[in-house]
TIRO-298606 format. One record per atom (N, C-alpha, C): x, y, z. Coordinates in pm, whole numbers, plus 50000, padded with zeros to 5 digits. Atoms other than C-alpha are relative to their C-alpha. Layout:
BEGIN
XYZ;...
***
This chain:
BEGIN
498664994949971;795231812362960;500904998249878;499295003450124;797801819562693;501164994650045;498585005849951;800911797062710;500835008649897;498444994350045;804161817962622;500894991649919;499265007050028;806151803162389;501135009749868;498884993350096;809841811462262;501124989249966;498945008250072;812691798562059;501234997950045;498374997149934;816011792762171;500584997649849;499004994350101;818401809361901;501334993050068;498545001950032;821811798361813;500925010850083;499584993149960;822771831961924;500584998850171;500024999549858;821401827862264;500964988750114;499125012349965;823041794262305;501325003450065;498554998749976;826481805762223;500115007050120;499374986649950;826281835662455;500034991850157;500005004249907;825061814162736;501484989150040;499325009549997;828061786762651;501315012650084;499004990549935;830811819362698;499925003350116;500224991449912;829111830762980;500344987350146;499425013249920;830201795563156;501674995750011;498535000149984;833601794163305;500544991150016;499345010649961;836161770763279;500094991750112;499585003549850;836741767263650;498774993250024;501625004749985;832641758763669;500224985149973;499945018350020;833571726563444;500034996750043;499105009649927;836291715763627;499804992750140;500325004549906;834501713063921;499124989250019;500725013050014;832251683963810;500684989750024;499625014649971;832631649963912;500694989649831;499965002050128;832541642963528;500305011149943;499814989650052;833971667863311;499995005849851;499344994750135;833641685762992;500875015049969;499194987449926;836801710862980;499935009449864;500634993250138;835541721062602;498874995349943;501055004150073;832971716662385;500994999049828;499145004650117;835981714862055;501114996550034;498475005649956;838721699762011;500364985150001;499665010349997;840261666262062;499494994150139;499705002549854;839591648662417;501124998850026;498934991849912;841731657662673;499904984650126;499875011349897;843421631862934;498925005750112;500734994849937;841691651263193;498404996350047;501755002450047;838111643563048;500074988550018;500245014549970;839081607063022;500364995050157;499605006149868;840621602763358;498765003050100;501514998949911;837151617863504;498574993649952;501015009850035;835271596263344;500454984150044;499035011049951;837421568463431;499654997550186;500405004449859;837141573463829;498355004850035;501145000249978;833921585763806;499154986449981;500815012750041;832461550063648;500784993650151;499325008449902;835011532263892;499314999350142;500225003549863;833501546964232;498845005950035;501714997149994;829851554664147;499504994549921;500755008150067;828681532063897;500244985150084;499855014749924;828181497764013;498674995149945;501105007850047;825841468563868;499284995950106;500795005449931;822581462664001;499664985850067;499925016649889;822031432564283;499264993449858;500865014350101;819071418464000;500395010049875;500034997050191;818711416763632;498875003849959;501415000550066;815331424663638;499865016849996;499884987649991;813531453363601;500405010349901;499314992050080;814891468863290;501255008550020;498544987549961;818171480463437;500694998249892;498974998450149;820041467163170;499704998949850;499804994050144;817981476762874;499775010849981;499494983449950;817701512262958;500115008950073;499474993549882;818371518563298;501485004450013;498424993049959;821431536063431;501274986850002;498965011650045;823351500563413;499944996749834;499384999850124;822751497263077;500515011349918;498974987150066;823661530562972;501374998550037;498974998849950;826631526563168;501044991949889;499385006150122;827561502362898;500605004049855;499254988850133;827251527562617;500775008550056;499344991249984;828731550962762;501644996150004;498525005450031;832121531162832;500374995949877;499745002950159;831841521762434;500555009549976;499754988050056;831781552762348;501405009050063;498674990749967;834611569662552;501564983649950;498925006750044;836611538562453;500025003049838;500114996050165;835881544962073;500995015049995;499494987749997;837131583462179;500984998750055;499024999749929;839781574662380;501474986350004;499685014950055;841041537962295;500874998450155;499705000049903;841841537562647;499384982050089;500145016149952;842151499062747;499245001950159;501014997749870;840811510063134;498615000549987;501384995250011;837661520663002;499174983849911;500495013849972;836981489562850;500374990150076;500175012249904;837941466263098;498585004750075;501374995849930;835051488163264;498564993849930;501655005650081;832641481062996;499924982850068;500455017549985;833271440863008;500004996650165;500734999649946;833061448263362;498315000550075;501884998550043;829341457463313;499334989049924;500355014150044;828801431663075;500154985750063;499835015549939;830011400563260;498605004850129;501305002549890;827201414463544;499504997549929;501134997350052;824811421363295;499674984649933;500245012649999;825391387163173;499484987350138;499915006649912;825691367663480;498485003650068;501205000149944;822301380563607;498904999649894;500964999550084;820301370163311;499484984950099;501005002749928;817281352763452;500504982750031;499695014349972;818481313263359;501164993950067;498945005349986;821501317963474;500745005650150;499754996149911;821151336663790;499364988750101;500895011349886;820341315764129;498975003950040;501574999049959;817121318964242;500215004750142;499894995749875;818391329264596;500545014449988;499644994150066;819811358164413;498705012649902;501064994350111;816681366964209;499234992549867;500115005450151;817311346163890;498484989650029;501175013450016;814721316063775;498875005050057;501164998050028;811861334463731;499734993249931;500675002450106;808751318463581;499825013149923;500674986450081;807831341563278;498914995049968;501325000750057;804911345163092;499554985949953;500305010950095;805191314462873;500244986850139;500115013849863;805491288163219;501424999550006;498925006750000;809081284263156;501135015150063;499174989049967;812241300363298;501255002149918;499554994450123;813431319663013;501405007750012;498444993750051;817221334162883;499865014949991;500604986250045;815861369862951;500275004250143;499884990249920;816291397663182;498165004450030;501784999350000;812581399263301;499565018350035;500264986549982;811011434063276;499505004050126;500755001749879;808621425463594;499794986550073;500255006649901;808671404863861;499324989850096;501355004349930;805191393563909;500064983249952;499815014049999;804191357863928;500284993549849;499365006550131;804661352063571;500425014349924;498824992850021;807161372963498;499965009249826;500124997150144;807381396663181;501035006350015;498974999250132;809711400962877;499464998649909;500665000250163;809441409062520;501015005149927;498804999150126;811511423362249;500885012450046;499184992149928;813191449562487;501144996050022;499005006249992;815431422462526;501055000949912;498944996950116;817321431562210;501205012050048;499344983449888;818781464162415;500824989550080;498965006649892;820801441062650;500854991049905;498985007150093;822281418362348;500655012949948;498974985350087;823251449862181;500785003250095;499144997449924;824901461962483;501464989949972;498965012849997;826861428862506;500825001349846;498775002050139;827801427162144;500775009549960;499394992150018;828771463262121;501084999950049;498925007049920;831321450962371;500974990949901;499085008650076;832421425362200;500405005649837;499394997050114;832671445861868;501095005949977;498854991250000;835041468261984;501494995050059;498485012150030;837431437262069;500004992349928;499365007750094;837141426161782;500355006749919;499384990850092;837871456661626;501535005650004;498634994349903;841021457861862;501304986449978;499305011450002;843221423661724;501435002450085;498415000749928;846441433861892;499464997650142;500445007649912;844301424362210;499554987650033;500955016849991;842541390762130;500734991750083;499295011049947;845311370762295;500085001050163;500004996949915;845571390262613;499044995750093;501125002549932;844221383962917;499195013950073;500884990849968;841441404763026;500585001350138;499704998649901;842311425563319;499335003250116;500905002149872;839881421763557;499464982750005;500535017949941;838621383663730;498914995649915;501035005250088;836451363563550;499584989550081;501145003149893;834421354063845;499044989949917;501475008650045;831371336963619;500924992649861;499965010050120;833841316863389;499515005749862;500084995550120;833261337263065;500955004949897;499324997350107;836651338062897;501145006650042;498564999349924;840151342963007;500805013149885;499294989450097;841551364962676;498645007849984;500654992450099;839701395762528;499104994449875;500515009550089;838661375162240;498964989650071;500695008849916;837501345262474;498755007650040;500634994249948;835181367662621;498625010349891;500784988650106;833841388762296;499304987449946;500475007150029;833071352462194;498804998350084;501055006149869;830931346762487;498575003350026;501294994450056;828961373162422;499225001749919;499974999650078;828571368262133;498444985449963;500665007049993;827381332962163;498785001150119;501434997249912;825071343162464;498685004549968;500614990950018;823361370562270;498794990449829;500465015250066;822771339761991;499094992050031;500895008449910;821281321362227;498645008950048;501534994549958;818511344262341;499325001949884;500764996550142;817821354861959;499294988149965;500305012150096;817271314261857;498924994850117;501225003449876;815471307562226;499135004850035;501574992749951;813351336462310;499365007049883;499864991350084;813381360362016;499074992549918;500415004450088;812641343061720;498924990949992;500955007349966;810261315861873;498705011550036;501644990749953;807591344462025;499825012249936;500074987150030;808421376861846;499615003249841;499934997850126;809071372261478;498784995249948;500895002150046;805971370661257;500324991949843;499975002850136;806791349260947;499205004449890;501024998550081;803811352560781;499585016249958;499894987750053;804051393160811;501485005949979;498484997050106;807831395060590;500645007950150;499005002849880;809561386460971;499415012350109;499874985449885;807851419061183;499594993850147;500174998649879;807801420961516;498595000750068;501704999449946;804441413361691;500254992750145;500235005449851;803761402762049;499264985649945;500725012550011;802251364662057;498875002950113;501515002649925;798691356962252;500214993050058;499605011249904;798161330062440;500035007650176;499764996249845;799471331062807;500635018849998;499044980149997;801261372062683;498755006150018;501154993349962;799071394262839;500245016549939;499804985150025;800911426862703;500315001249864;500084996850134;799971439762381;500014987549906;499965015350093;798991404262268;499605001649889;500575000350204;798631401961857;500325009749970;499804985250057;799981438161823;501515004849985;498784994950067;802961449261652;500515008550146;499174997349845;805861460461910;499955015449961;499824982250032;805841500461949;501425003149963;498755001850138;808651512261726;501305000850119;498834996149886;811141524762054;499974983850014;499435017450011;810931485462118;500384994549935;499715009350147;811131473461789;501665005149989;498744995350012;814241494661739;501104995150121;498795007449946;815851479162043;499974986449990;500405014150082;814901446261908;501105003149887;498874998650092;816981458061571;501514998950075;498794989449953;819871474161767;500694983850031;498965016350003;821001435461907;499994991649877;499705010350140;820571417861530;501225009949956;499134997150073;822231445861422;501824999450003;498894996649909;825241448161664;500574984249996;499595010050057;825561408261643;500534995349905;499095001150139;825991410661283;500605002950000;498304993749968;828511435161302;501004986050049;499145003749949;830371410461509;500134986649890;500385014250088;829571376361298;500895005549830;499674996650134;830481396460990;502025001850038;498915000449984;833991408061141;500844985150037;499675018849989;834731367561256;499914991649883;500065000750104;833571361760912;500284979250035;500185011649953;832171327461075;498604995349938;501715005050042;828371323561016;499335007849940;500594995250037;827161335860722;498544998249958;501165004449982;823991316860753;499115006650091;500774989349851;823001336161074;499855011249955;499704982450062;824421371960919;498535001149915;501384997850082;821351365760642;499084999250035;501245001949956;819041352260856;499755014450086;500034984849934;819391385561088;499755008849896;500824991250111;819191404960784;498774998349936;501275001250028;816161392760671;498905001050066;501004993549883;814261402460976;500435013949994;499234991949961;816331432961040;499145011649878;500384993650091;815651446960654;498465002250028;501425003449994;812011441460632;498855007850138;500594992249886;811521460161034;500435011649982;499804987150063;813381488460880;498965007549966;500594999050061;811501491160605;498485011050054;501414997649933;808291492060774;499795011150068;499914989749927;809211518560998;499785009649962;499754990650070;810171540960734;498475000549909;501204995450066;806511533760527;499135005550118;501264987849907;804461547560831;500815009150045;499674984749972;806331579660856;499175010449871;500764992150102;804421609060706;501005015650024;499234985649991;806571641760589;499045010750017;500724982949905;805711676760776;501235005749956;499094992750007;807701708760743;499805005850091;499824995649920;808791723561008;499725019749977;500064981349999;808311764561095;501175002649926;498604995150110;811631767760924;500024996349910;500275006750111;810641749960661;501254990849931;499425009049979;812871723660719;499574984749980;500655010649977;811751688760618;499884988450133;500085006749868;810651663060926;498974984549974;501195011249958;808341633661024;499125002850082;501235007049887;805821622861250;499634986949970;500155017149971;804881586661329;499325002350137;501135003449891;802771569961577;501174993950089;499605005849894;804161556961907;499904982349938;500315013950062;803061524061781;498524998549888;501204997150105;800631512761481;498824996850105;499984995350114;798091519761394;499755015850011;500434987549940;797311555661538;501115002050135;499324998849919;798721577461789;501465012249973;498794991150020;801881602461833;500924998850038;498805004649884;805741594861894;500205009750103;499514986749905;806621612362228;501284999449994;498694998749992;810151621762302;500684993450045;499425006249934;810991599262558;500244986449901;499355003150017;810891573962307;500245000449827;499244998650073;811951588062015;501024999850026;498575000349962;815211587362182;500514987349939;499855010050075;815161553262124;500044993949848;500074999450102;813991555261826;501445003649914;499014989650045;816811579461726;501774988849997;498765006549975;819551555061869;500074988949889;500155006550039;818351529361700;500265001349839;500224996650065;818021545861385;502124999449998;498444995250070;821851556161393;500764988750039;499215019149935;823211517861508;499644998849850;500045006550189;821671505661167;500385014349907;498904986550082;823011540860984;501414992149983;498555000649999;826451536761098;500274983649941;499525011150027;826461497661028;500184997449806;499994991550131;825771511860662;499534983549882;500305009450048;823921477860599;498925000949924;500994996250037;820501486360525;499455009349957;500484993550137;820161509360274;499395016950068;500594986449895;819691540960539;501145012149950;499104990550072;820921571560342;500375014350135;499494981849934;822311607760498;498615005849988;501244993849968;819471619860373;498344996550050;500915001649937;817071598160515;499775003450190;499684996349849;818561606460867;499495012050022;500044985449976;818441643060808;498665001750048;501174993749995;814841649460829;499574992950163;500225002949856;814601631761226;500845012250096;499164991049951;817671653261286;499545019250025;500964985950052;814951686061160;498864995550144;500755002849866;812681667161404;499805007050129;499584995349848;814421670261706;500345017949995;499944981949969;816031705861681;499095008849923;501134989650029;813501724261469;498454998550067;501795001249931;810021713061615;500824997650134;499814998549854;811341696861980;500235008350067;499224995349911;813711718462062;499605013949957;500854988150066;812051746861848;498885002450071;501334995149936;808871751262049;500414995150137;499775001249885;809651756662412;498835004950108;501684988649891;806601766262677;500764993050130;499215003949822;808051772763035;501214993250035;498555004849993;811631761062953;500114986849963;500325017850075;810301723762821;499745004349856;499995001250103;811221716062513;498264989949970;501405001950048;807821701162296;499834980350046;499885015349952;806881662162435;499664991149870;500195005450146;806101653262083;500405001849877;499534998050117;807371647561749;499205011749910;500814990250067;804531671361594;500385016850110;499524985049908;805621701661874;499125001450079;501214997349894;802701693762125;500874992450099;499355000149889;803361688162460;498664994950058;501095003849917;801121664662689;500694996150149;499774996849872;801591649063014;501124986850010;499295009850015;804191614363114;500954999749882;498934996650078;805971605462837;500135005649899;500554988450129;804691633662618;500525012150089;500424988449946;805431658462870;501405008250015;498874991950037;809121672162761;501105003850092;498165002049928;812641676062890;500155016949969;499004984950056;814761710262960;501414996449955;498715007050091;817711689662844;499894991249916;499945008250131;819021669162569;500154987150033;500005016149976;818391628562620;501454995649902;498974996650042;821781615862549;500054990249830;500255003650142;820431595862217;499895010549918;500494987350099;819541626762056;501675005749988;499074993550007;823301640262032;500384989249917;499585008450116;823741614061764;499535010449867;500334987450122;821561636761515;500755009649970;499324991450112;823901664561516;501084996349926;499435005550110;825931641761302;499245002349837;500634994350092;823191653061062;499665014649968;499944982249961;823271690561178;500845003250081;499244994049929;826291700161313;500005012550073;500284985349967;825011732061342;499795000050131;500945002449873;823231721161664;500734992750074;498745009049915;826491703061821;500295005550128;499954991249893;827311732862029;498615009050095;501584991449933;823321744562130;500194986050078;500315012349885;823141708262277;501294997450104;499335001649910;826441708562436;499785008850127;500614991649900;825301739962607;498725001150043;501845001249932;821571731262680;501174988250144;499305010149909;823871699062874;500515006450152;499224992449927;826001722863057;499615012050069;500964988049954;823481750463125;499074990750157;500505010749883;821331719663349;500544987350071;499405008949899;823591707763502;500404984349986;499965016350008;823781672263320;501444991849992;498845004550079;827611667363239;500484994250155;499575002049943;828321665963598;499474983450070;500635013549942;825821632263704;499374993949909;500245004450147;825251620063350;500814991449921;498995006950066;827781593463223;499655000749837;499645002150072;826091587862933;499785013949927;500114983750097;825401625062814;501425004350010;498424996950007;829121634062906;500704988149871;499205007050084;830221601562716;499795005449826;500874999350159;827901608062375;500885017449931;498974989650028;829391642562405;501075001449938;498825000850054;832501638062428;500904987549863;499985008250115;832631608362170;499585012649863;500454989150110;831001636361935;500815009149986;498344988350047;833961662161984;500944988749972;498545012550046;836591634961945;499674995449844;500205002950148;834831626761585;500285012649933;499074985850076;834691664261489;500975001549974;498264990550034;838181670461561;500824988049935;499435007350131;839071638661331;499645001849905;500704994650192;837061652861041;500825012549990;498554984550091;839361685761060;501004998750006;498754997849999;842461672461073;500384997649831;
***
């Protein structure tokens, strides 16, 4: 049987974006009331009661909700419309999310509750456990829930005419009465898992700091380098910590020691990528899901992708424009370039298999970071969003969005 396969043009995009009526937006629960422009009160106030009376933190911590389930997105997503909106509501929402997301980490939740799991290693560990089972697993996924937290706290510390204030919501679990108080908290929490769980089972000294699973009692992927979507949320909390450590301009002993893991898992990333050209003859990658063989799929190049633009933007590690560009060729010339049956391609090379190879008709809301490297493709992804329906039950694809028009329309003023 021959599979059909066509392109989605720029053309086709636009025509489909016109052919979508205002009134259509407005009727979402969440709204985008443009795709240019500045945000609009409108946009923030529906993002605002939308988080308020349909998001809500999960009873447990387990489970991966909060390193990339719908509770921890919920986290970026309130970053991000606070970054676009500087709308003090929207973060009290975030450190809403965060004080759960804290408060149900495994040592510190009650055991009638969920918390005080054994994990893997016999002990009951400073971690959000991935599974449940009698000895409990966690691994370097855990970096995705510090990042959450510190991204929190970066953006009050990026906010000093708040530090003194008191936070306006209860501080139920005792974590800090001012804005500040509280960015500390997380700060030092996220500390604490790096020096307790992190660095004791993950870091490899002996291979220049990389990321490897330990043996022993770890039954998952024991002795084998972490697959890069993990590794990268492993980066994403050193990196997001530093940030904060560097603005407090407190511990520059820690700041180096994080960089010296941090650099070095970069690095590495970037020597097993092999350049391809795309049908447009566009430069690109390919990489393995994890070493030493193998193909990234989409689901988590996403990660990948996020990860990739957290250490970009922190503009620490030596990650140029033009090393971005060619992931940014990735995604819209091969992914989103080879379509069979309305699925975009489940792989970085433009093949398509089955699980997490097996391709999206929309845009994952990590991937709307790239068209910071192709603008061109700002408005095809706002309207792939808006074509399936995602803007309306999607916090964080509406947020990433609209954080992305709110930057545009500060680069043209």
């Amino acid at each position: 049987m021959t599979v059909k396969k066509r392109r989605v043009s720029v053309p086709f995009i636009l025509l489909l974006l016109l052919a979508i009526s205002p009134s259509f937006l407005k009727a979402q629960s969440l709204i985008v009331e443009s795709l240019l422009g500045p945000v609009t009160q409108n946009e923030i106030n529906a993002f605002k009661n939308y988080m308020l009376l349909n998001v809500h933190p999960p009873e447990k911590g387990s489970g991966n909700v909060w390193v990339f389930g719908n509770a921890g997105k919920a986290i970026e997503a309130c970053g991000l419309m606070y970054e676009a909106s500087h709308d003090i509501d929207i973060l009290n929402r975030m450190i809403y999310y965060c004080d759960a997301a804290l408060a149900s980490r495994n040592d510190l939740f009650p055991e009638a509750k969920g918390g005080q799991l054994i994990v893997w290693t016999g002990n009951i560990e400073p971690v959000w456990p991935s599974s449940t089972t009698s000895r409990a697993g966690a691994g370097v996924e855990q970096g995705a829930v510090l990042s959450h937290l510190a991204y929190c706290a970066k953006l009050i510390l990026k906010t000093p005419s708040i530090w003194n204030k008191d936070v306006a919501i209860r501080d139920t679990n005792n974590f800090g009465k001012t804005y500040k108080d509280r960015a500390l908290k997380y700060i030092h929490e996220g500390d604490f898992v790096i020096d307790k769980w992190i660095i004791p089972h993950f870091i490899r000294t002996d291979e220049k700091n990389h990321y490897y699973f330990p043996g022993g009692s770890n039954t998952y992927k024991a002795n084998q380098p972490a697959p890069w979507n993990q590794a990268w949320l492993l980066t994403n909390g050193f990196v997001r910590l530093t940030e904060c450590h560097v603005i407090l301009e407190d511990d520059p002993i820690r700041v180096a020691k994080y960089d010296a893991i941090v650099k070095p898992n970069i690095d590495w990333f970037f020597a097993n990528l092999k350049p391809v050209v795309s049908a447009t003859g566009s430069a690109c990658w390919t990489w393995a899901y994890a070493l030493p063989t193998g193909m990234e799929d989409t689901n988590h190049f996403a990660y990948d992708c996020e990860g990739l633009w957290i250490a970009y933007n922190s503009g620490r590690y030596g990650i140029k424009f033009s090393d971005m560009l060619p992931f940014a060729n990735t995604y819209f010339d091969v992914v989103m370039g080879t379509v069979t049956d309305g699925i975009f391609a489940g792989r970085v090379n433009g093949t398509t298999g089955t699980g997490h190879g097996g391709g999206d008709n929309y845009v994952r809301d990590e991937y709307i970071y790239l068209s910071e490297f192709r603008p061109d493709k700002y408005l095809v992804i706002g309207t792939v969003e808006i074509y399936t329906n995602r803007i309306a039950r999607s916090p964080q694809i509406t947020a990433r969005l609209l954080w992305e028009k709110s930057r545009r329309a500060e680069i043209k003023k």
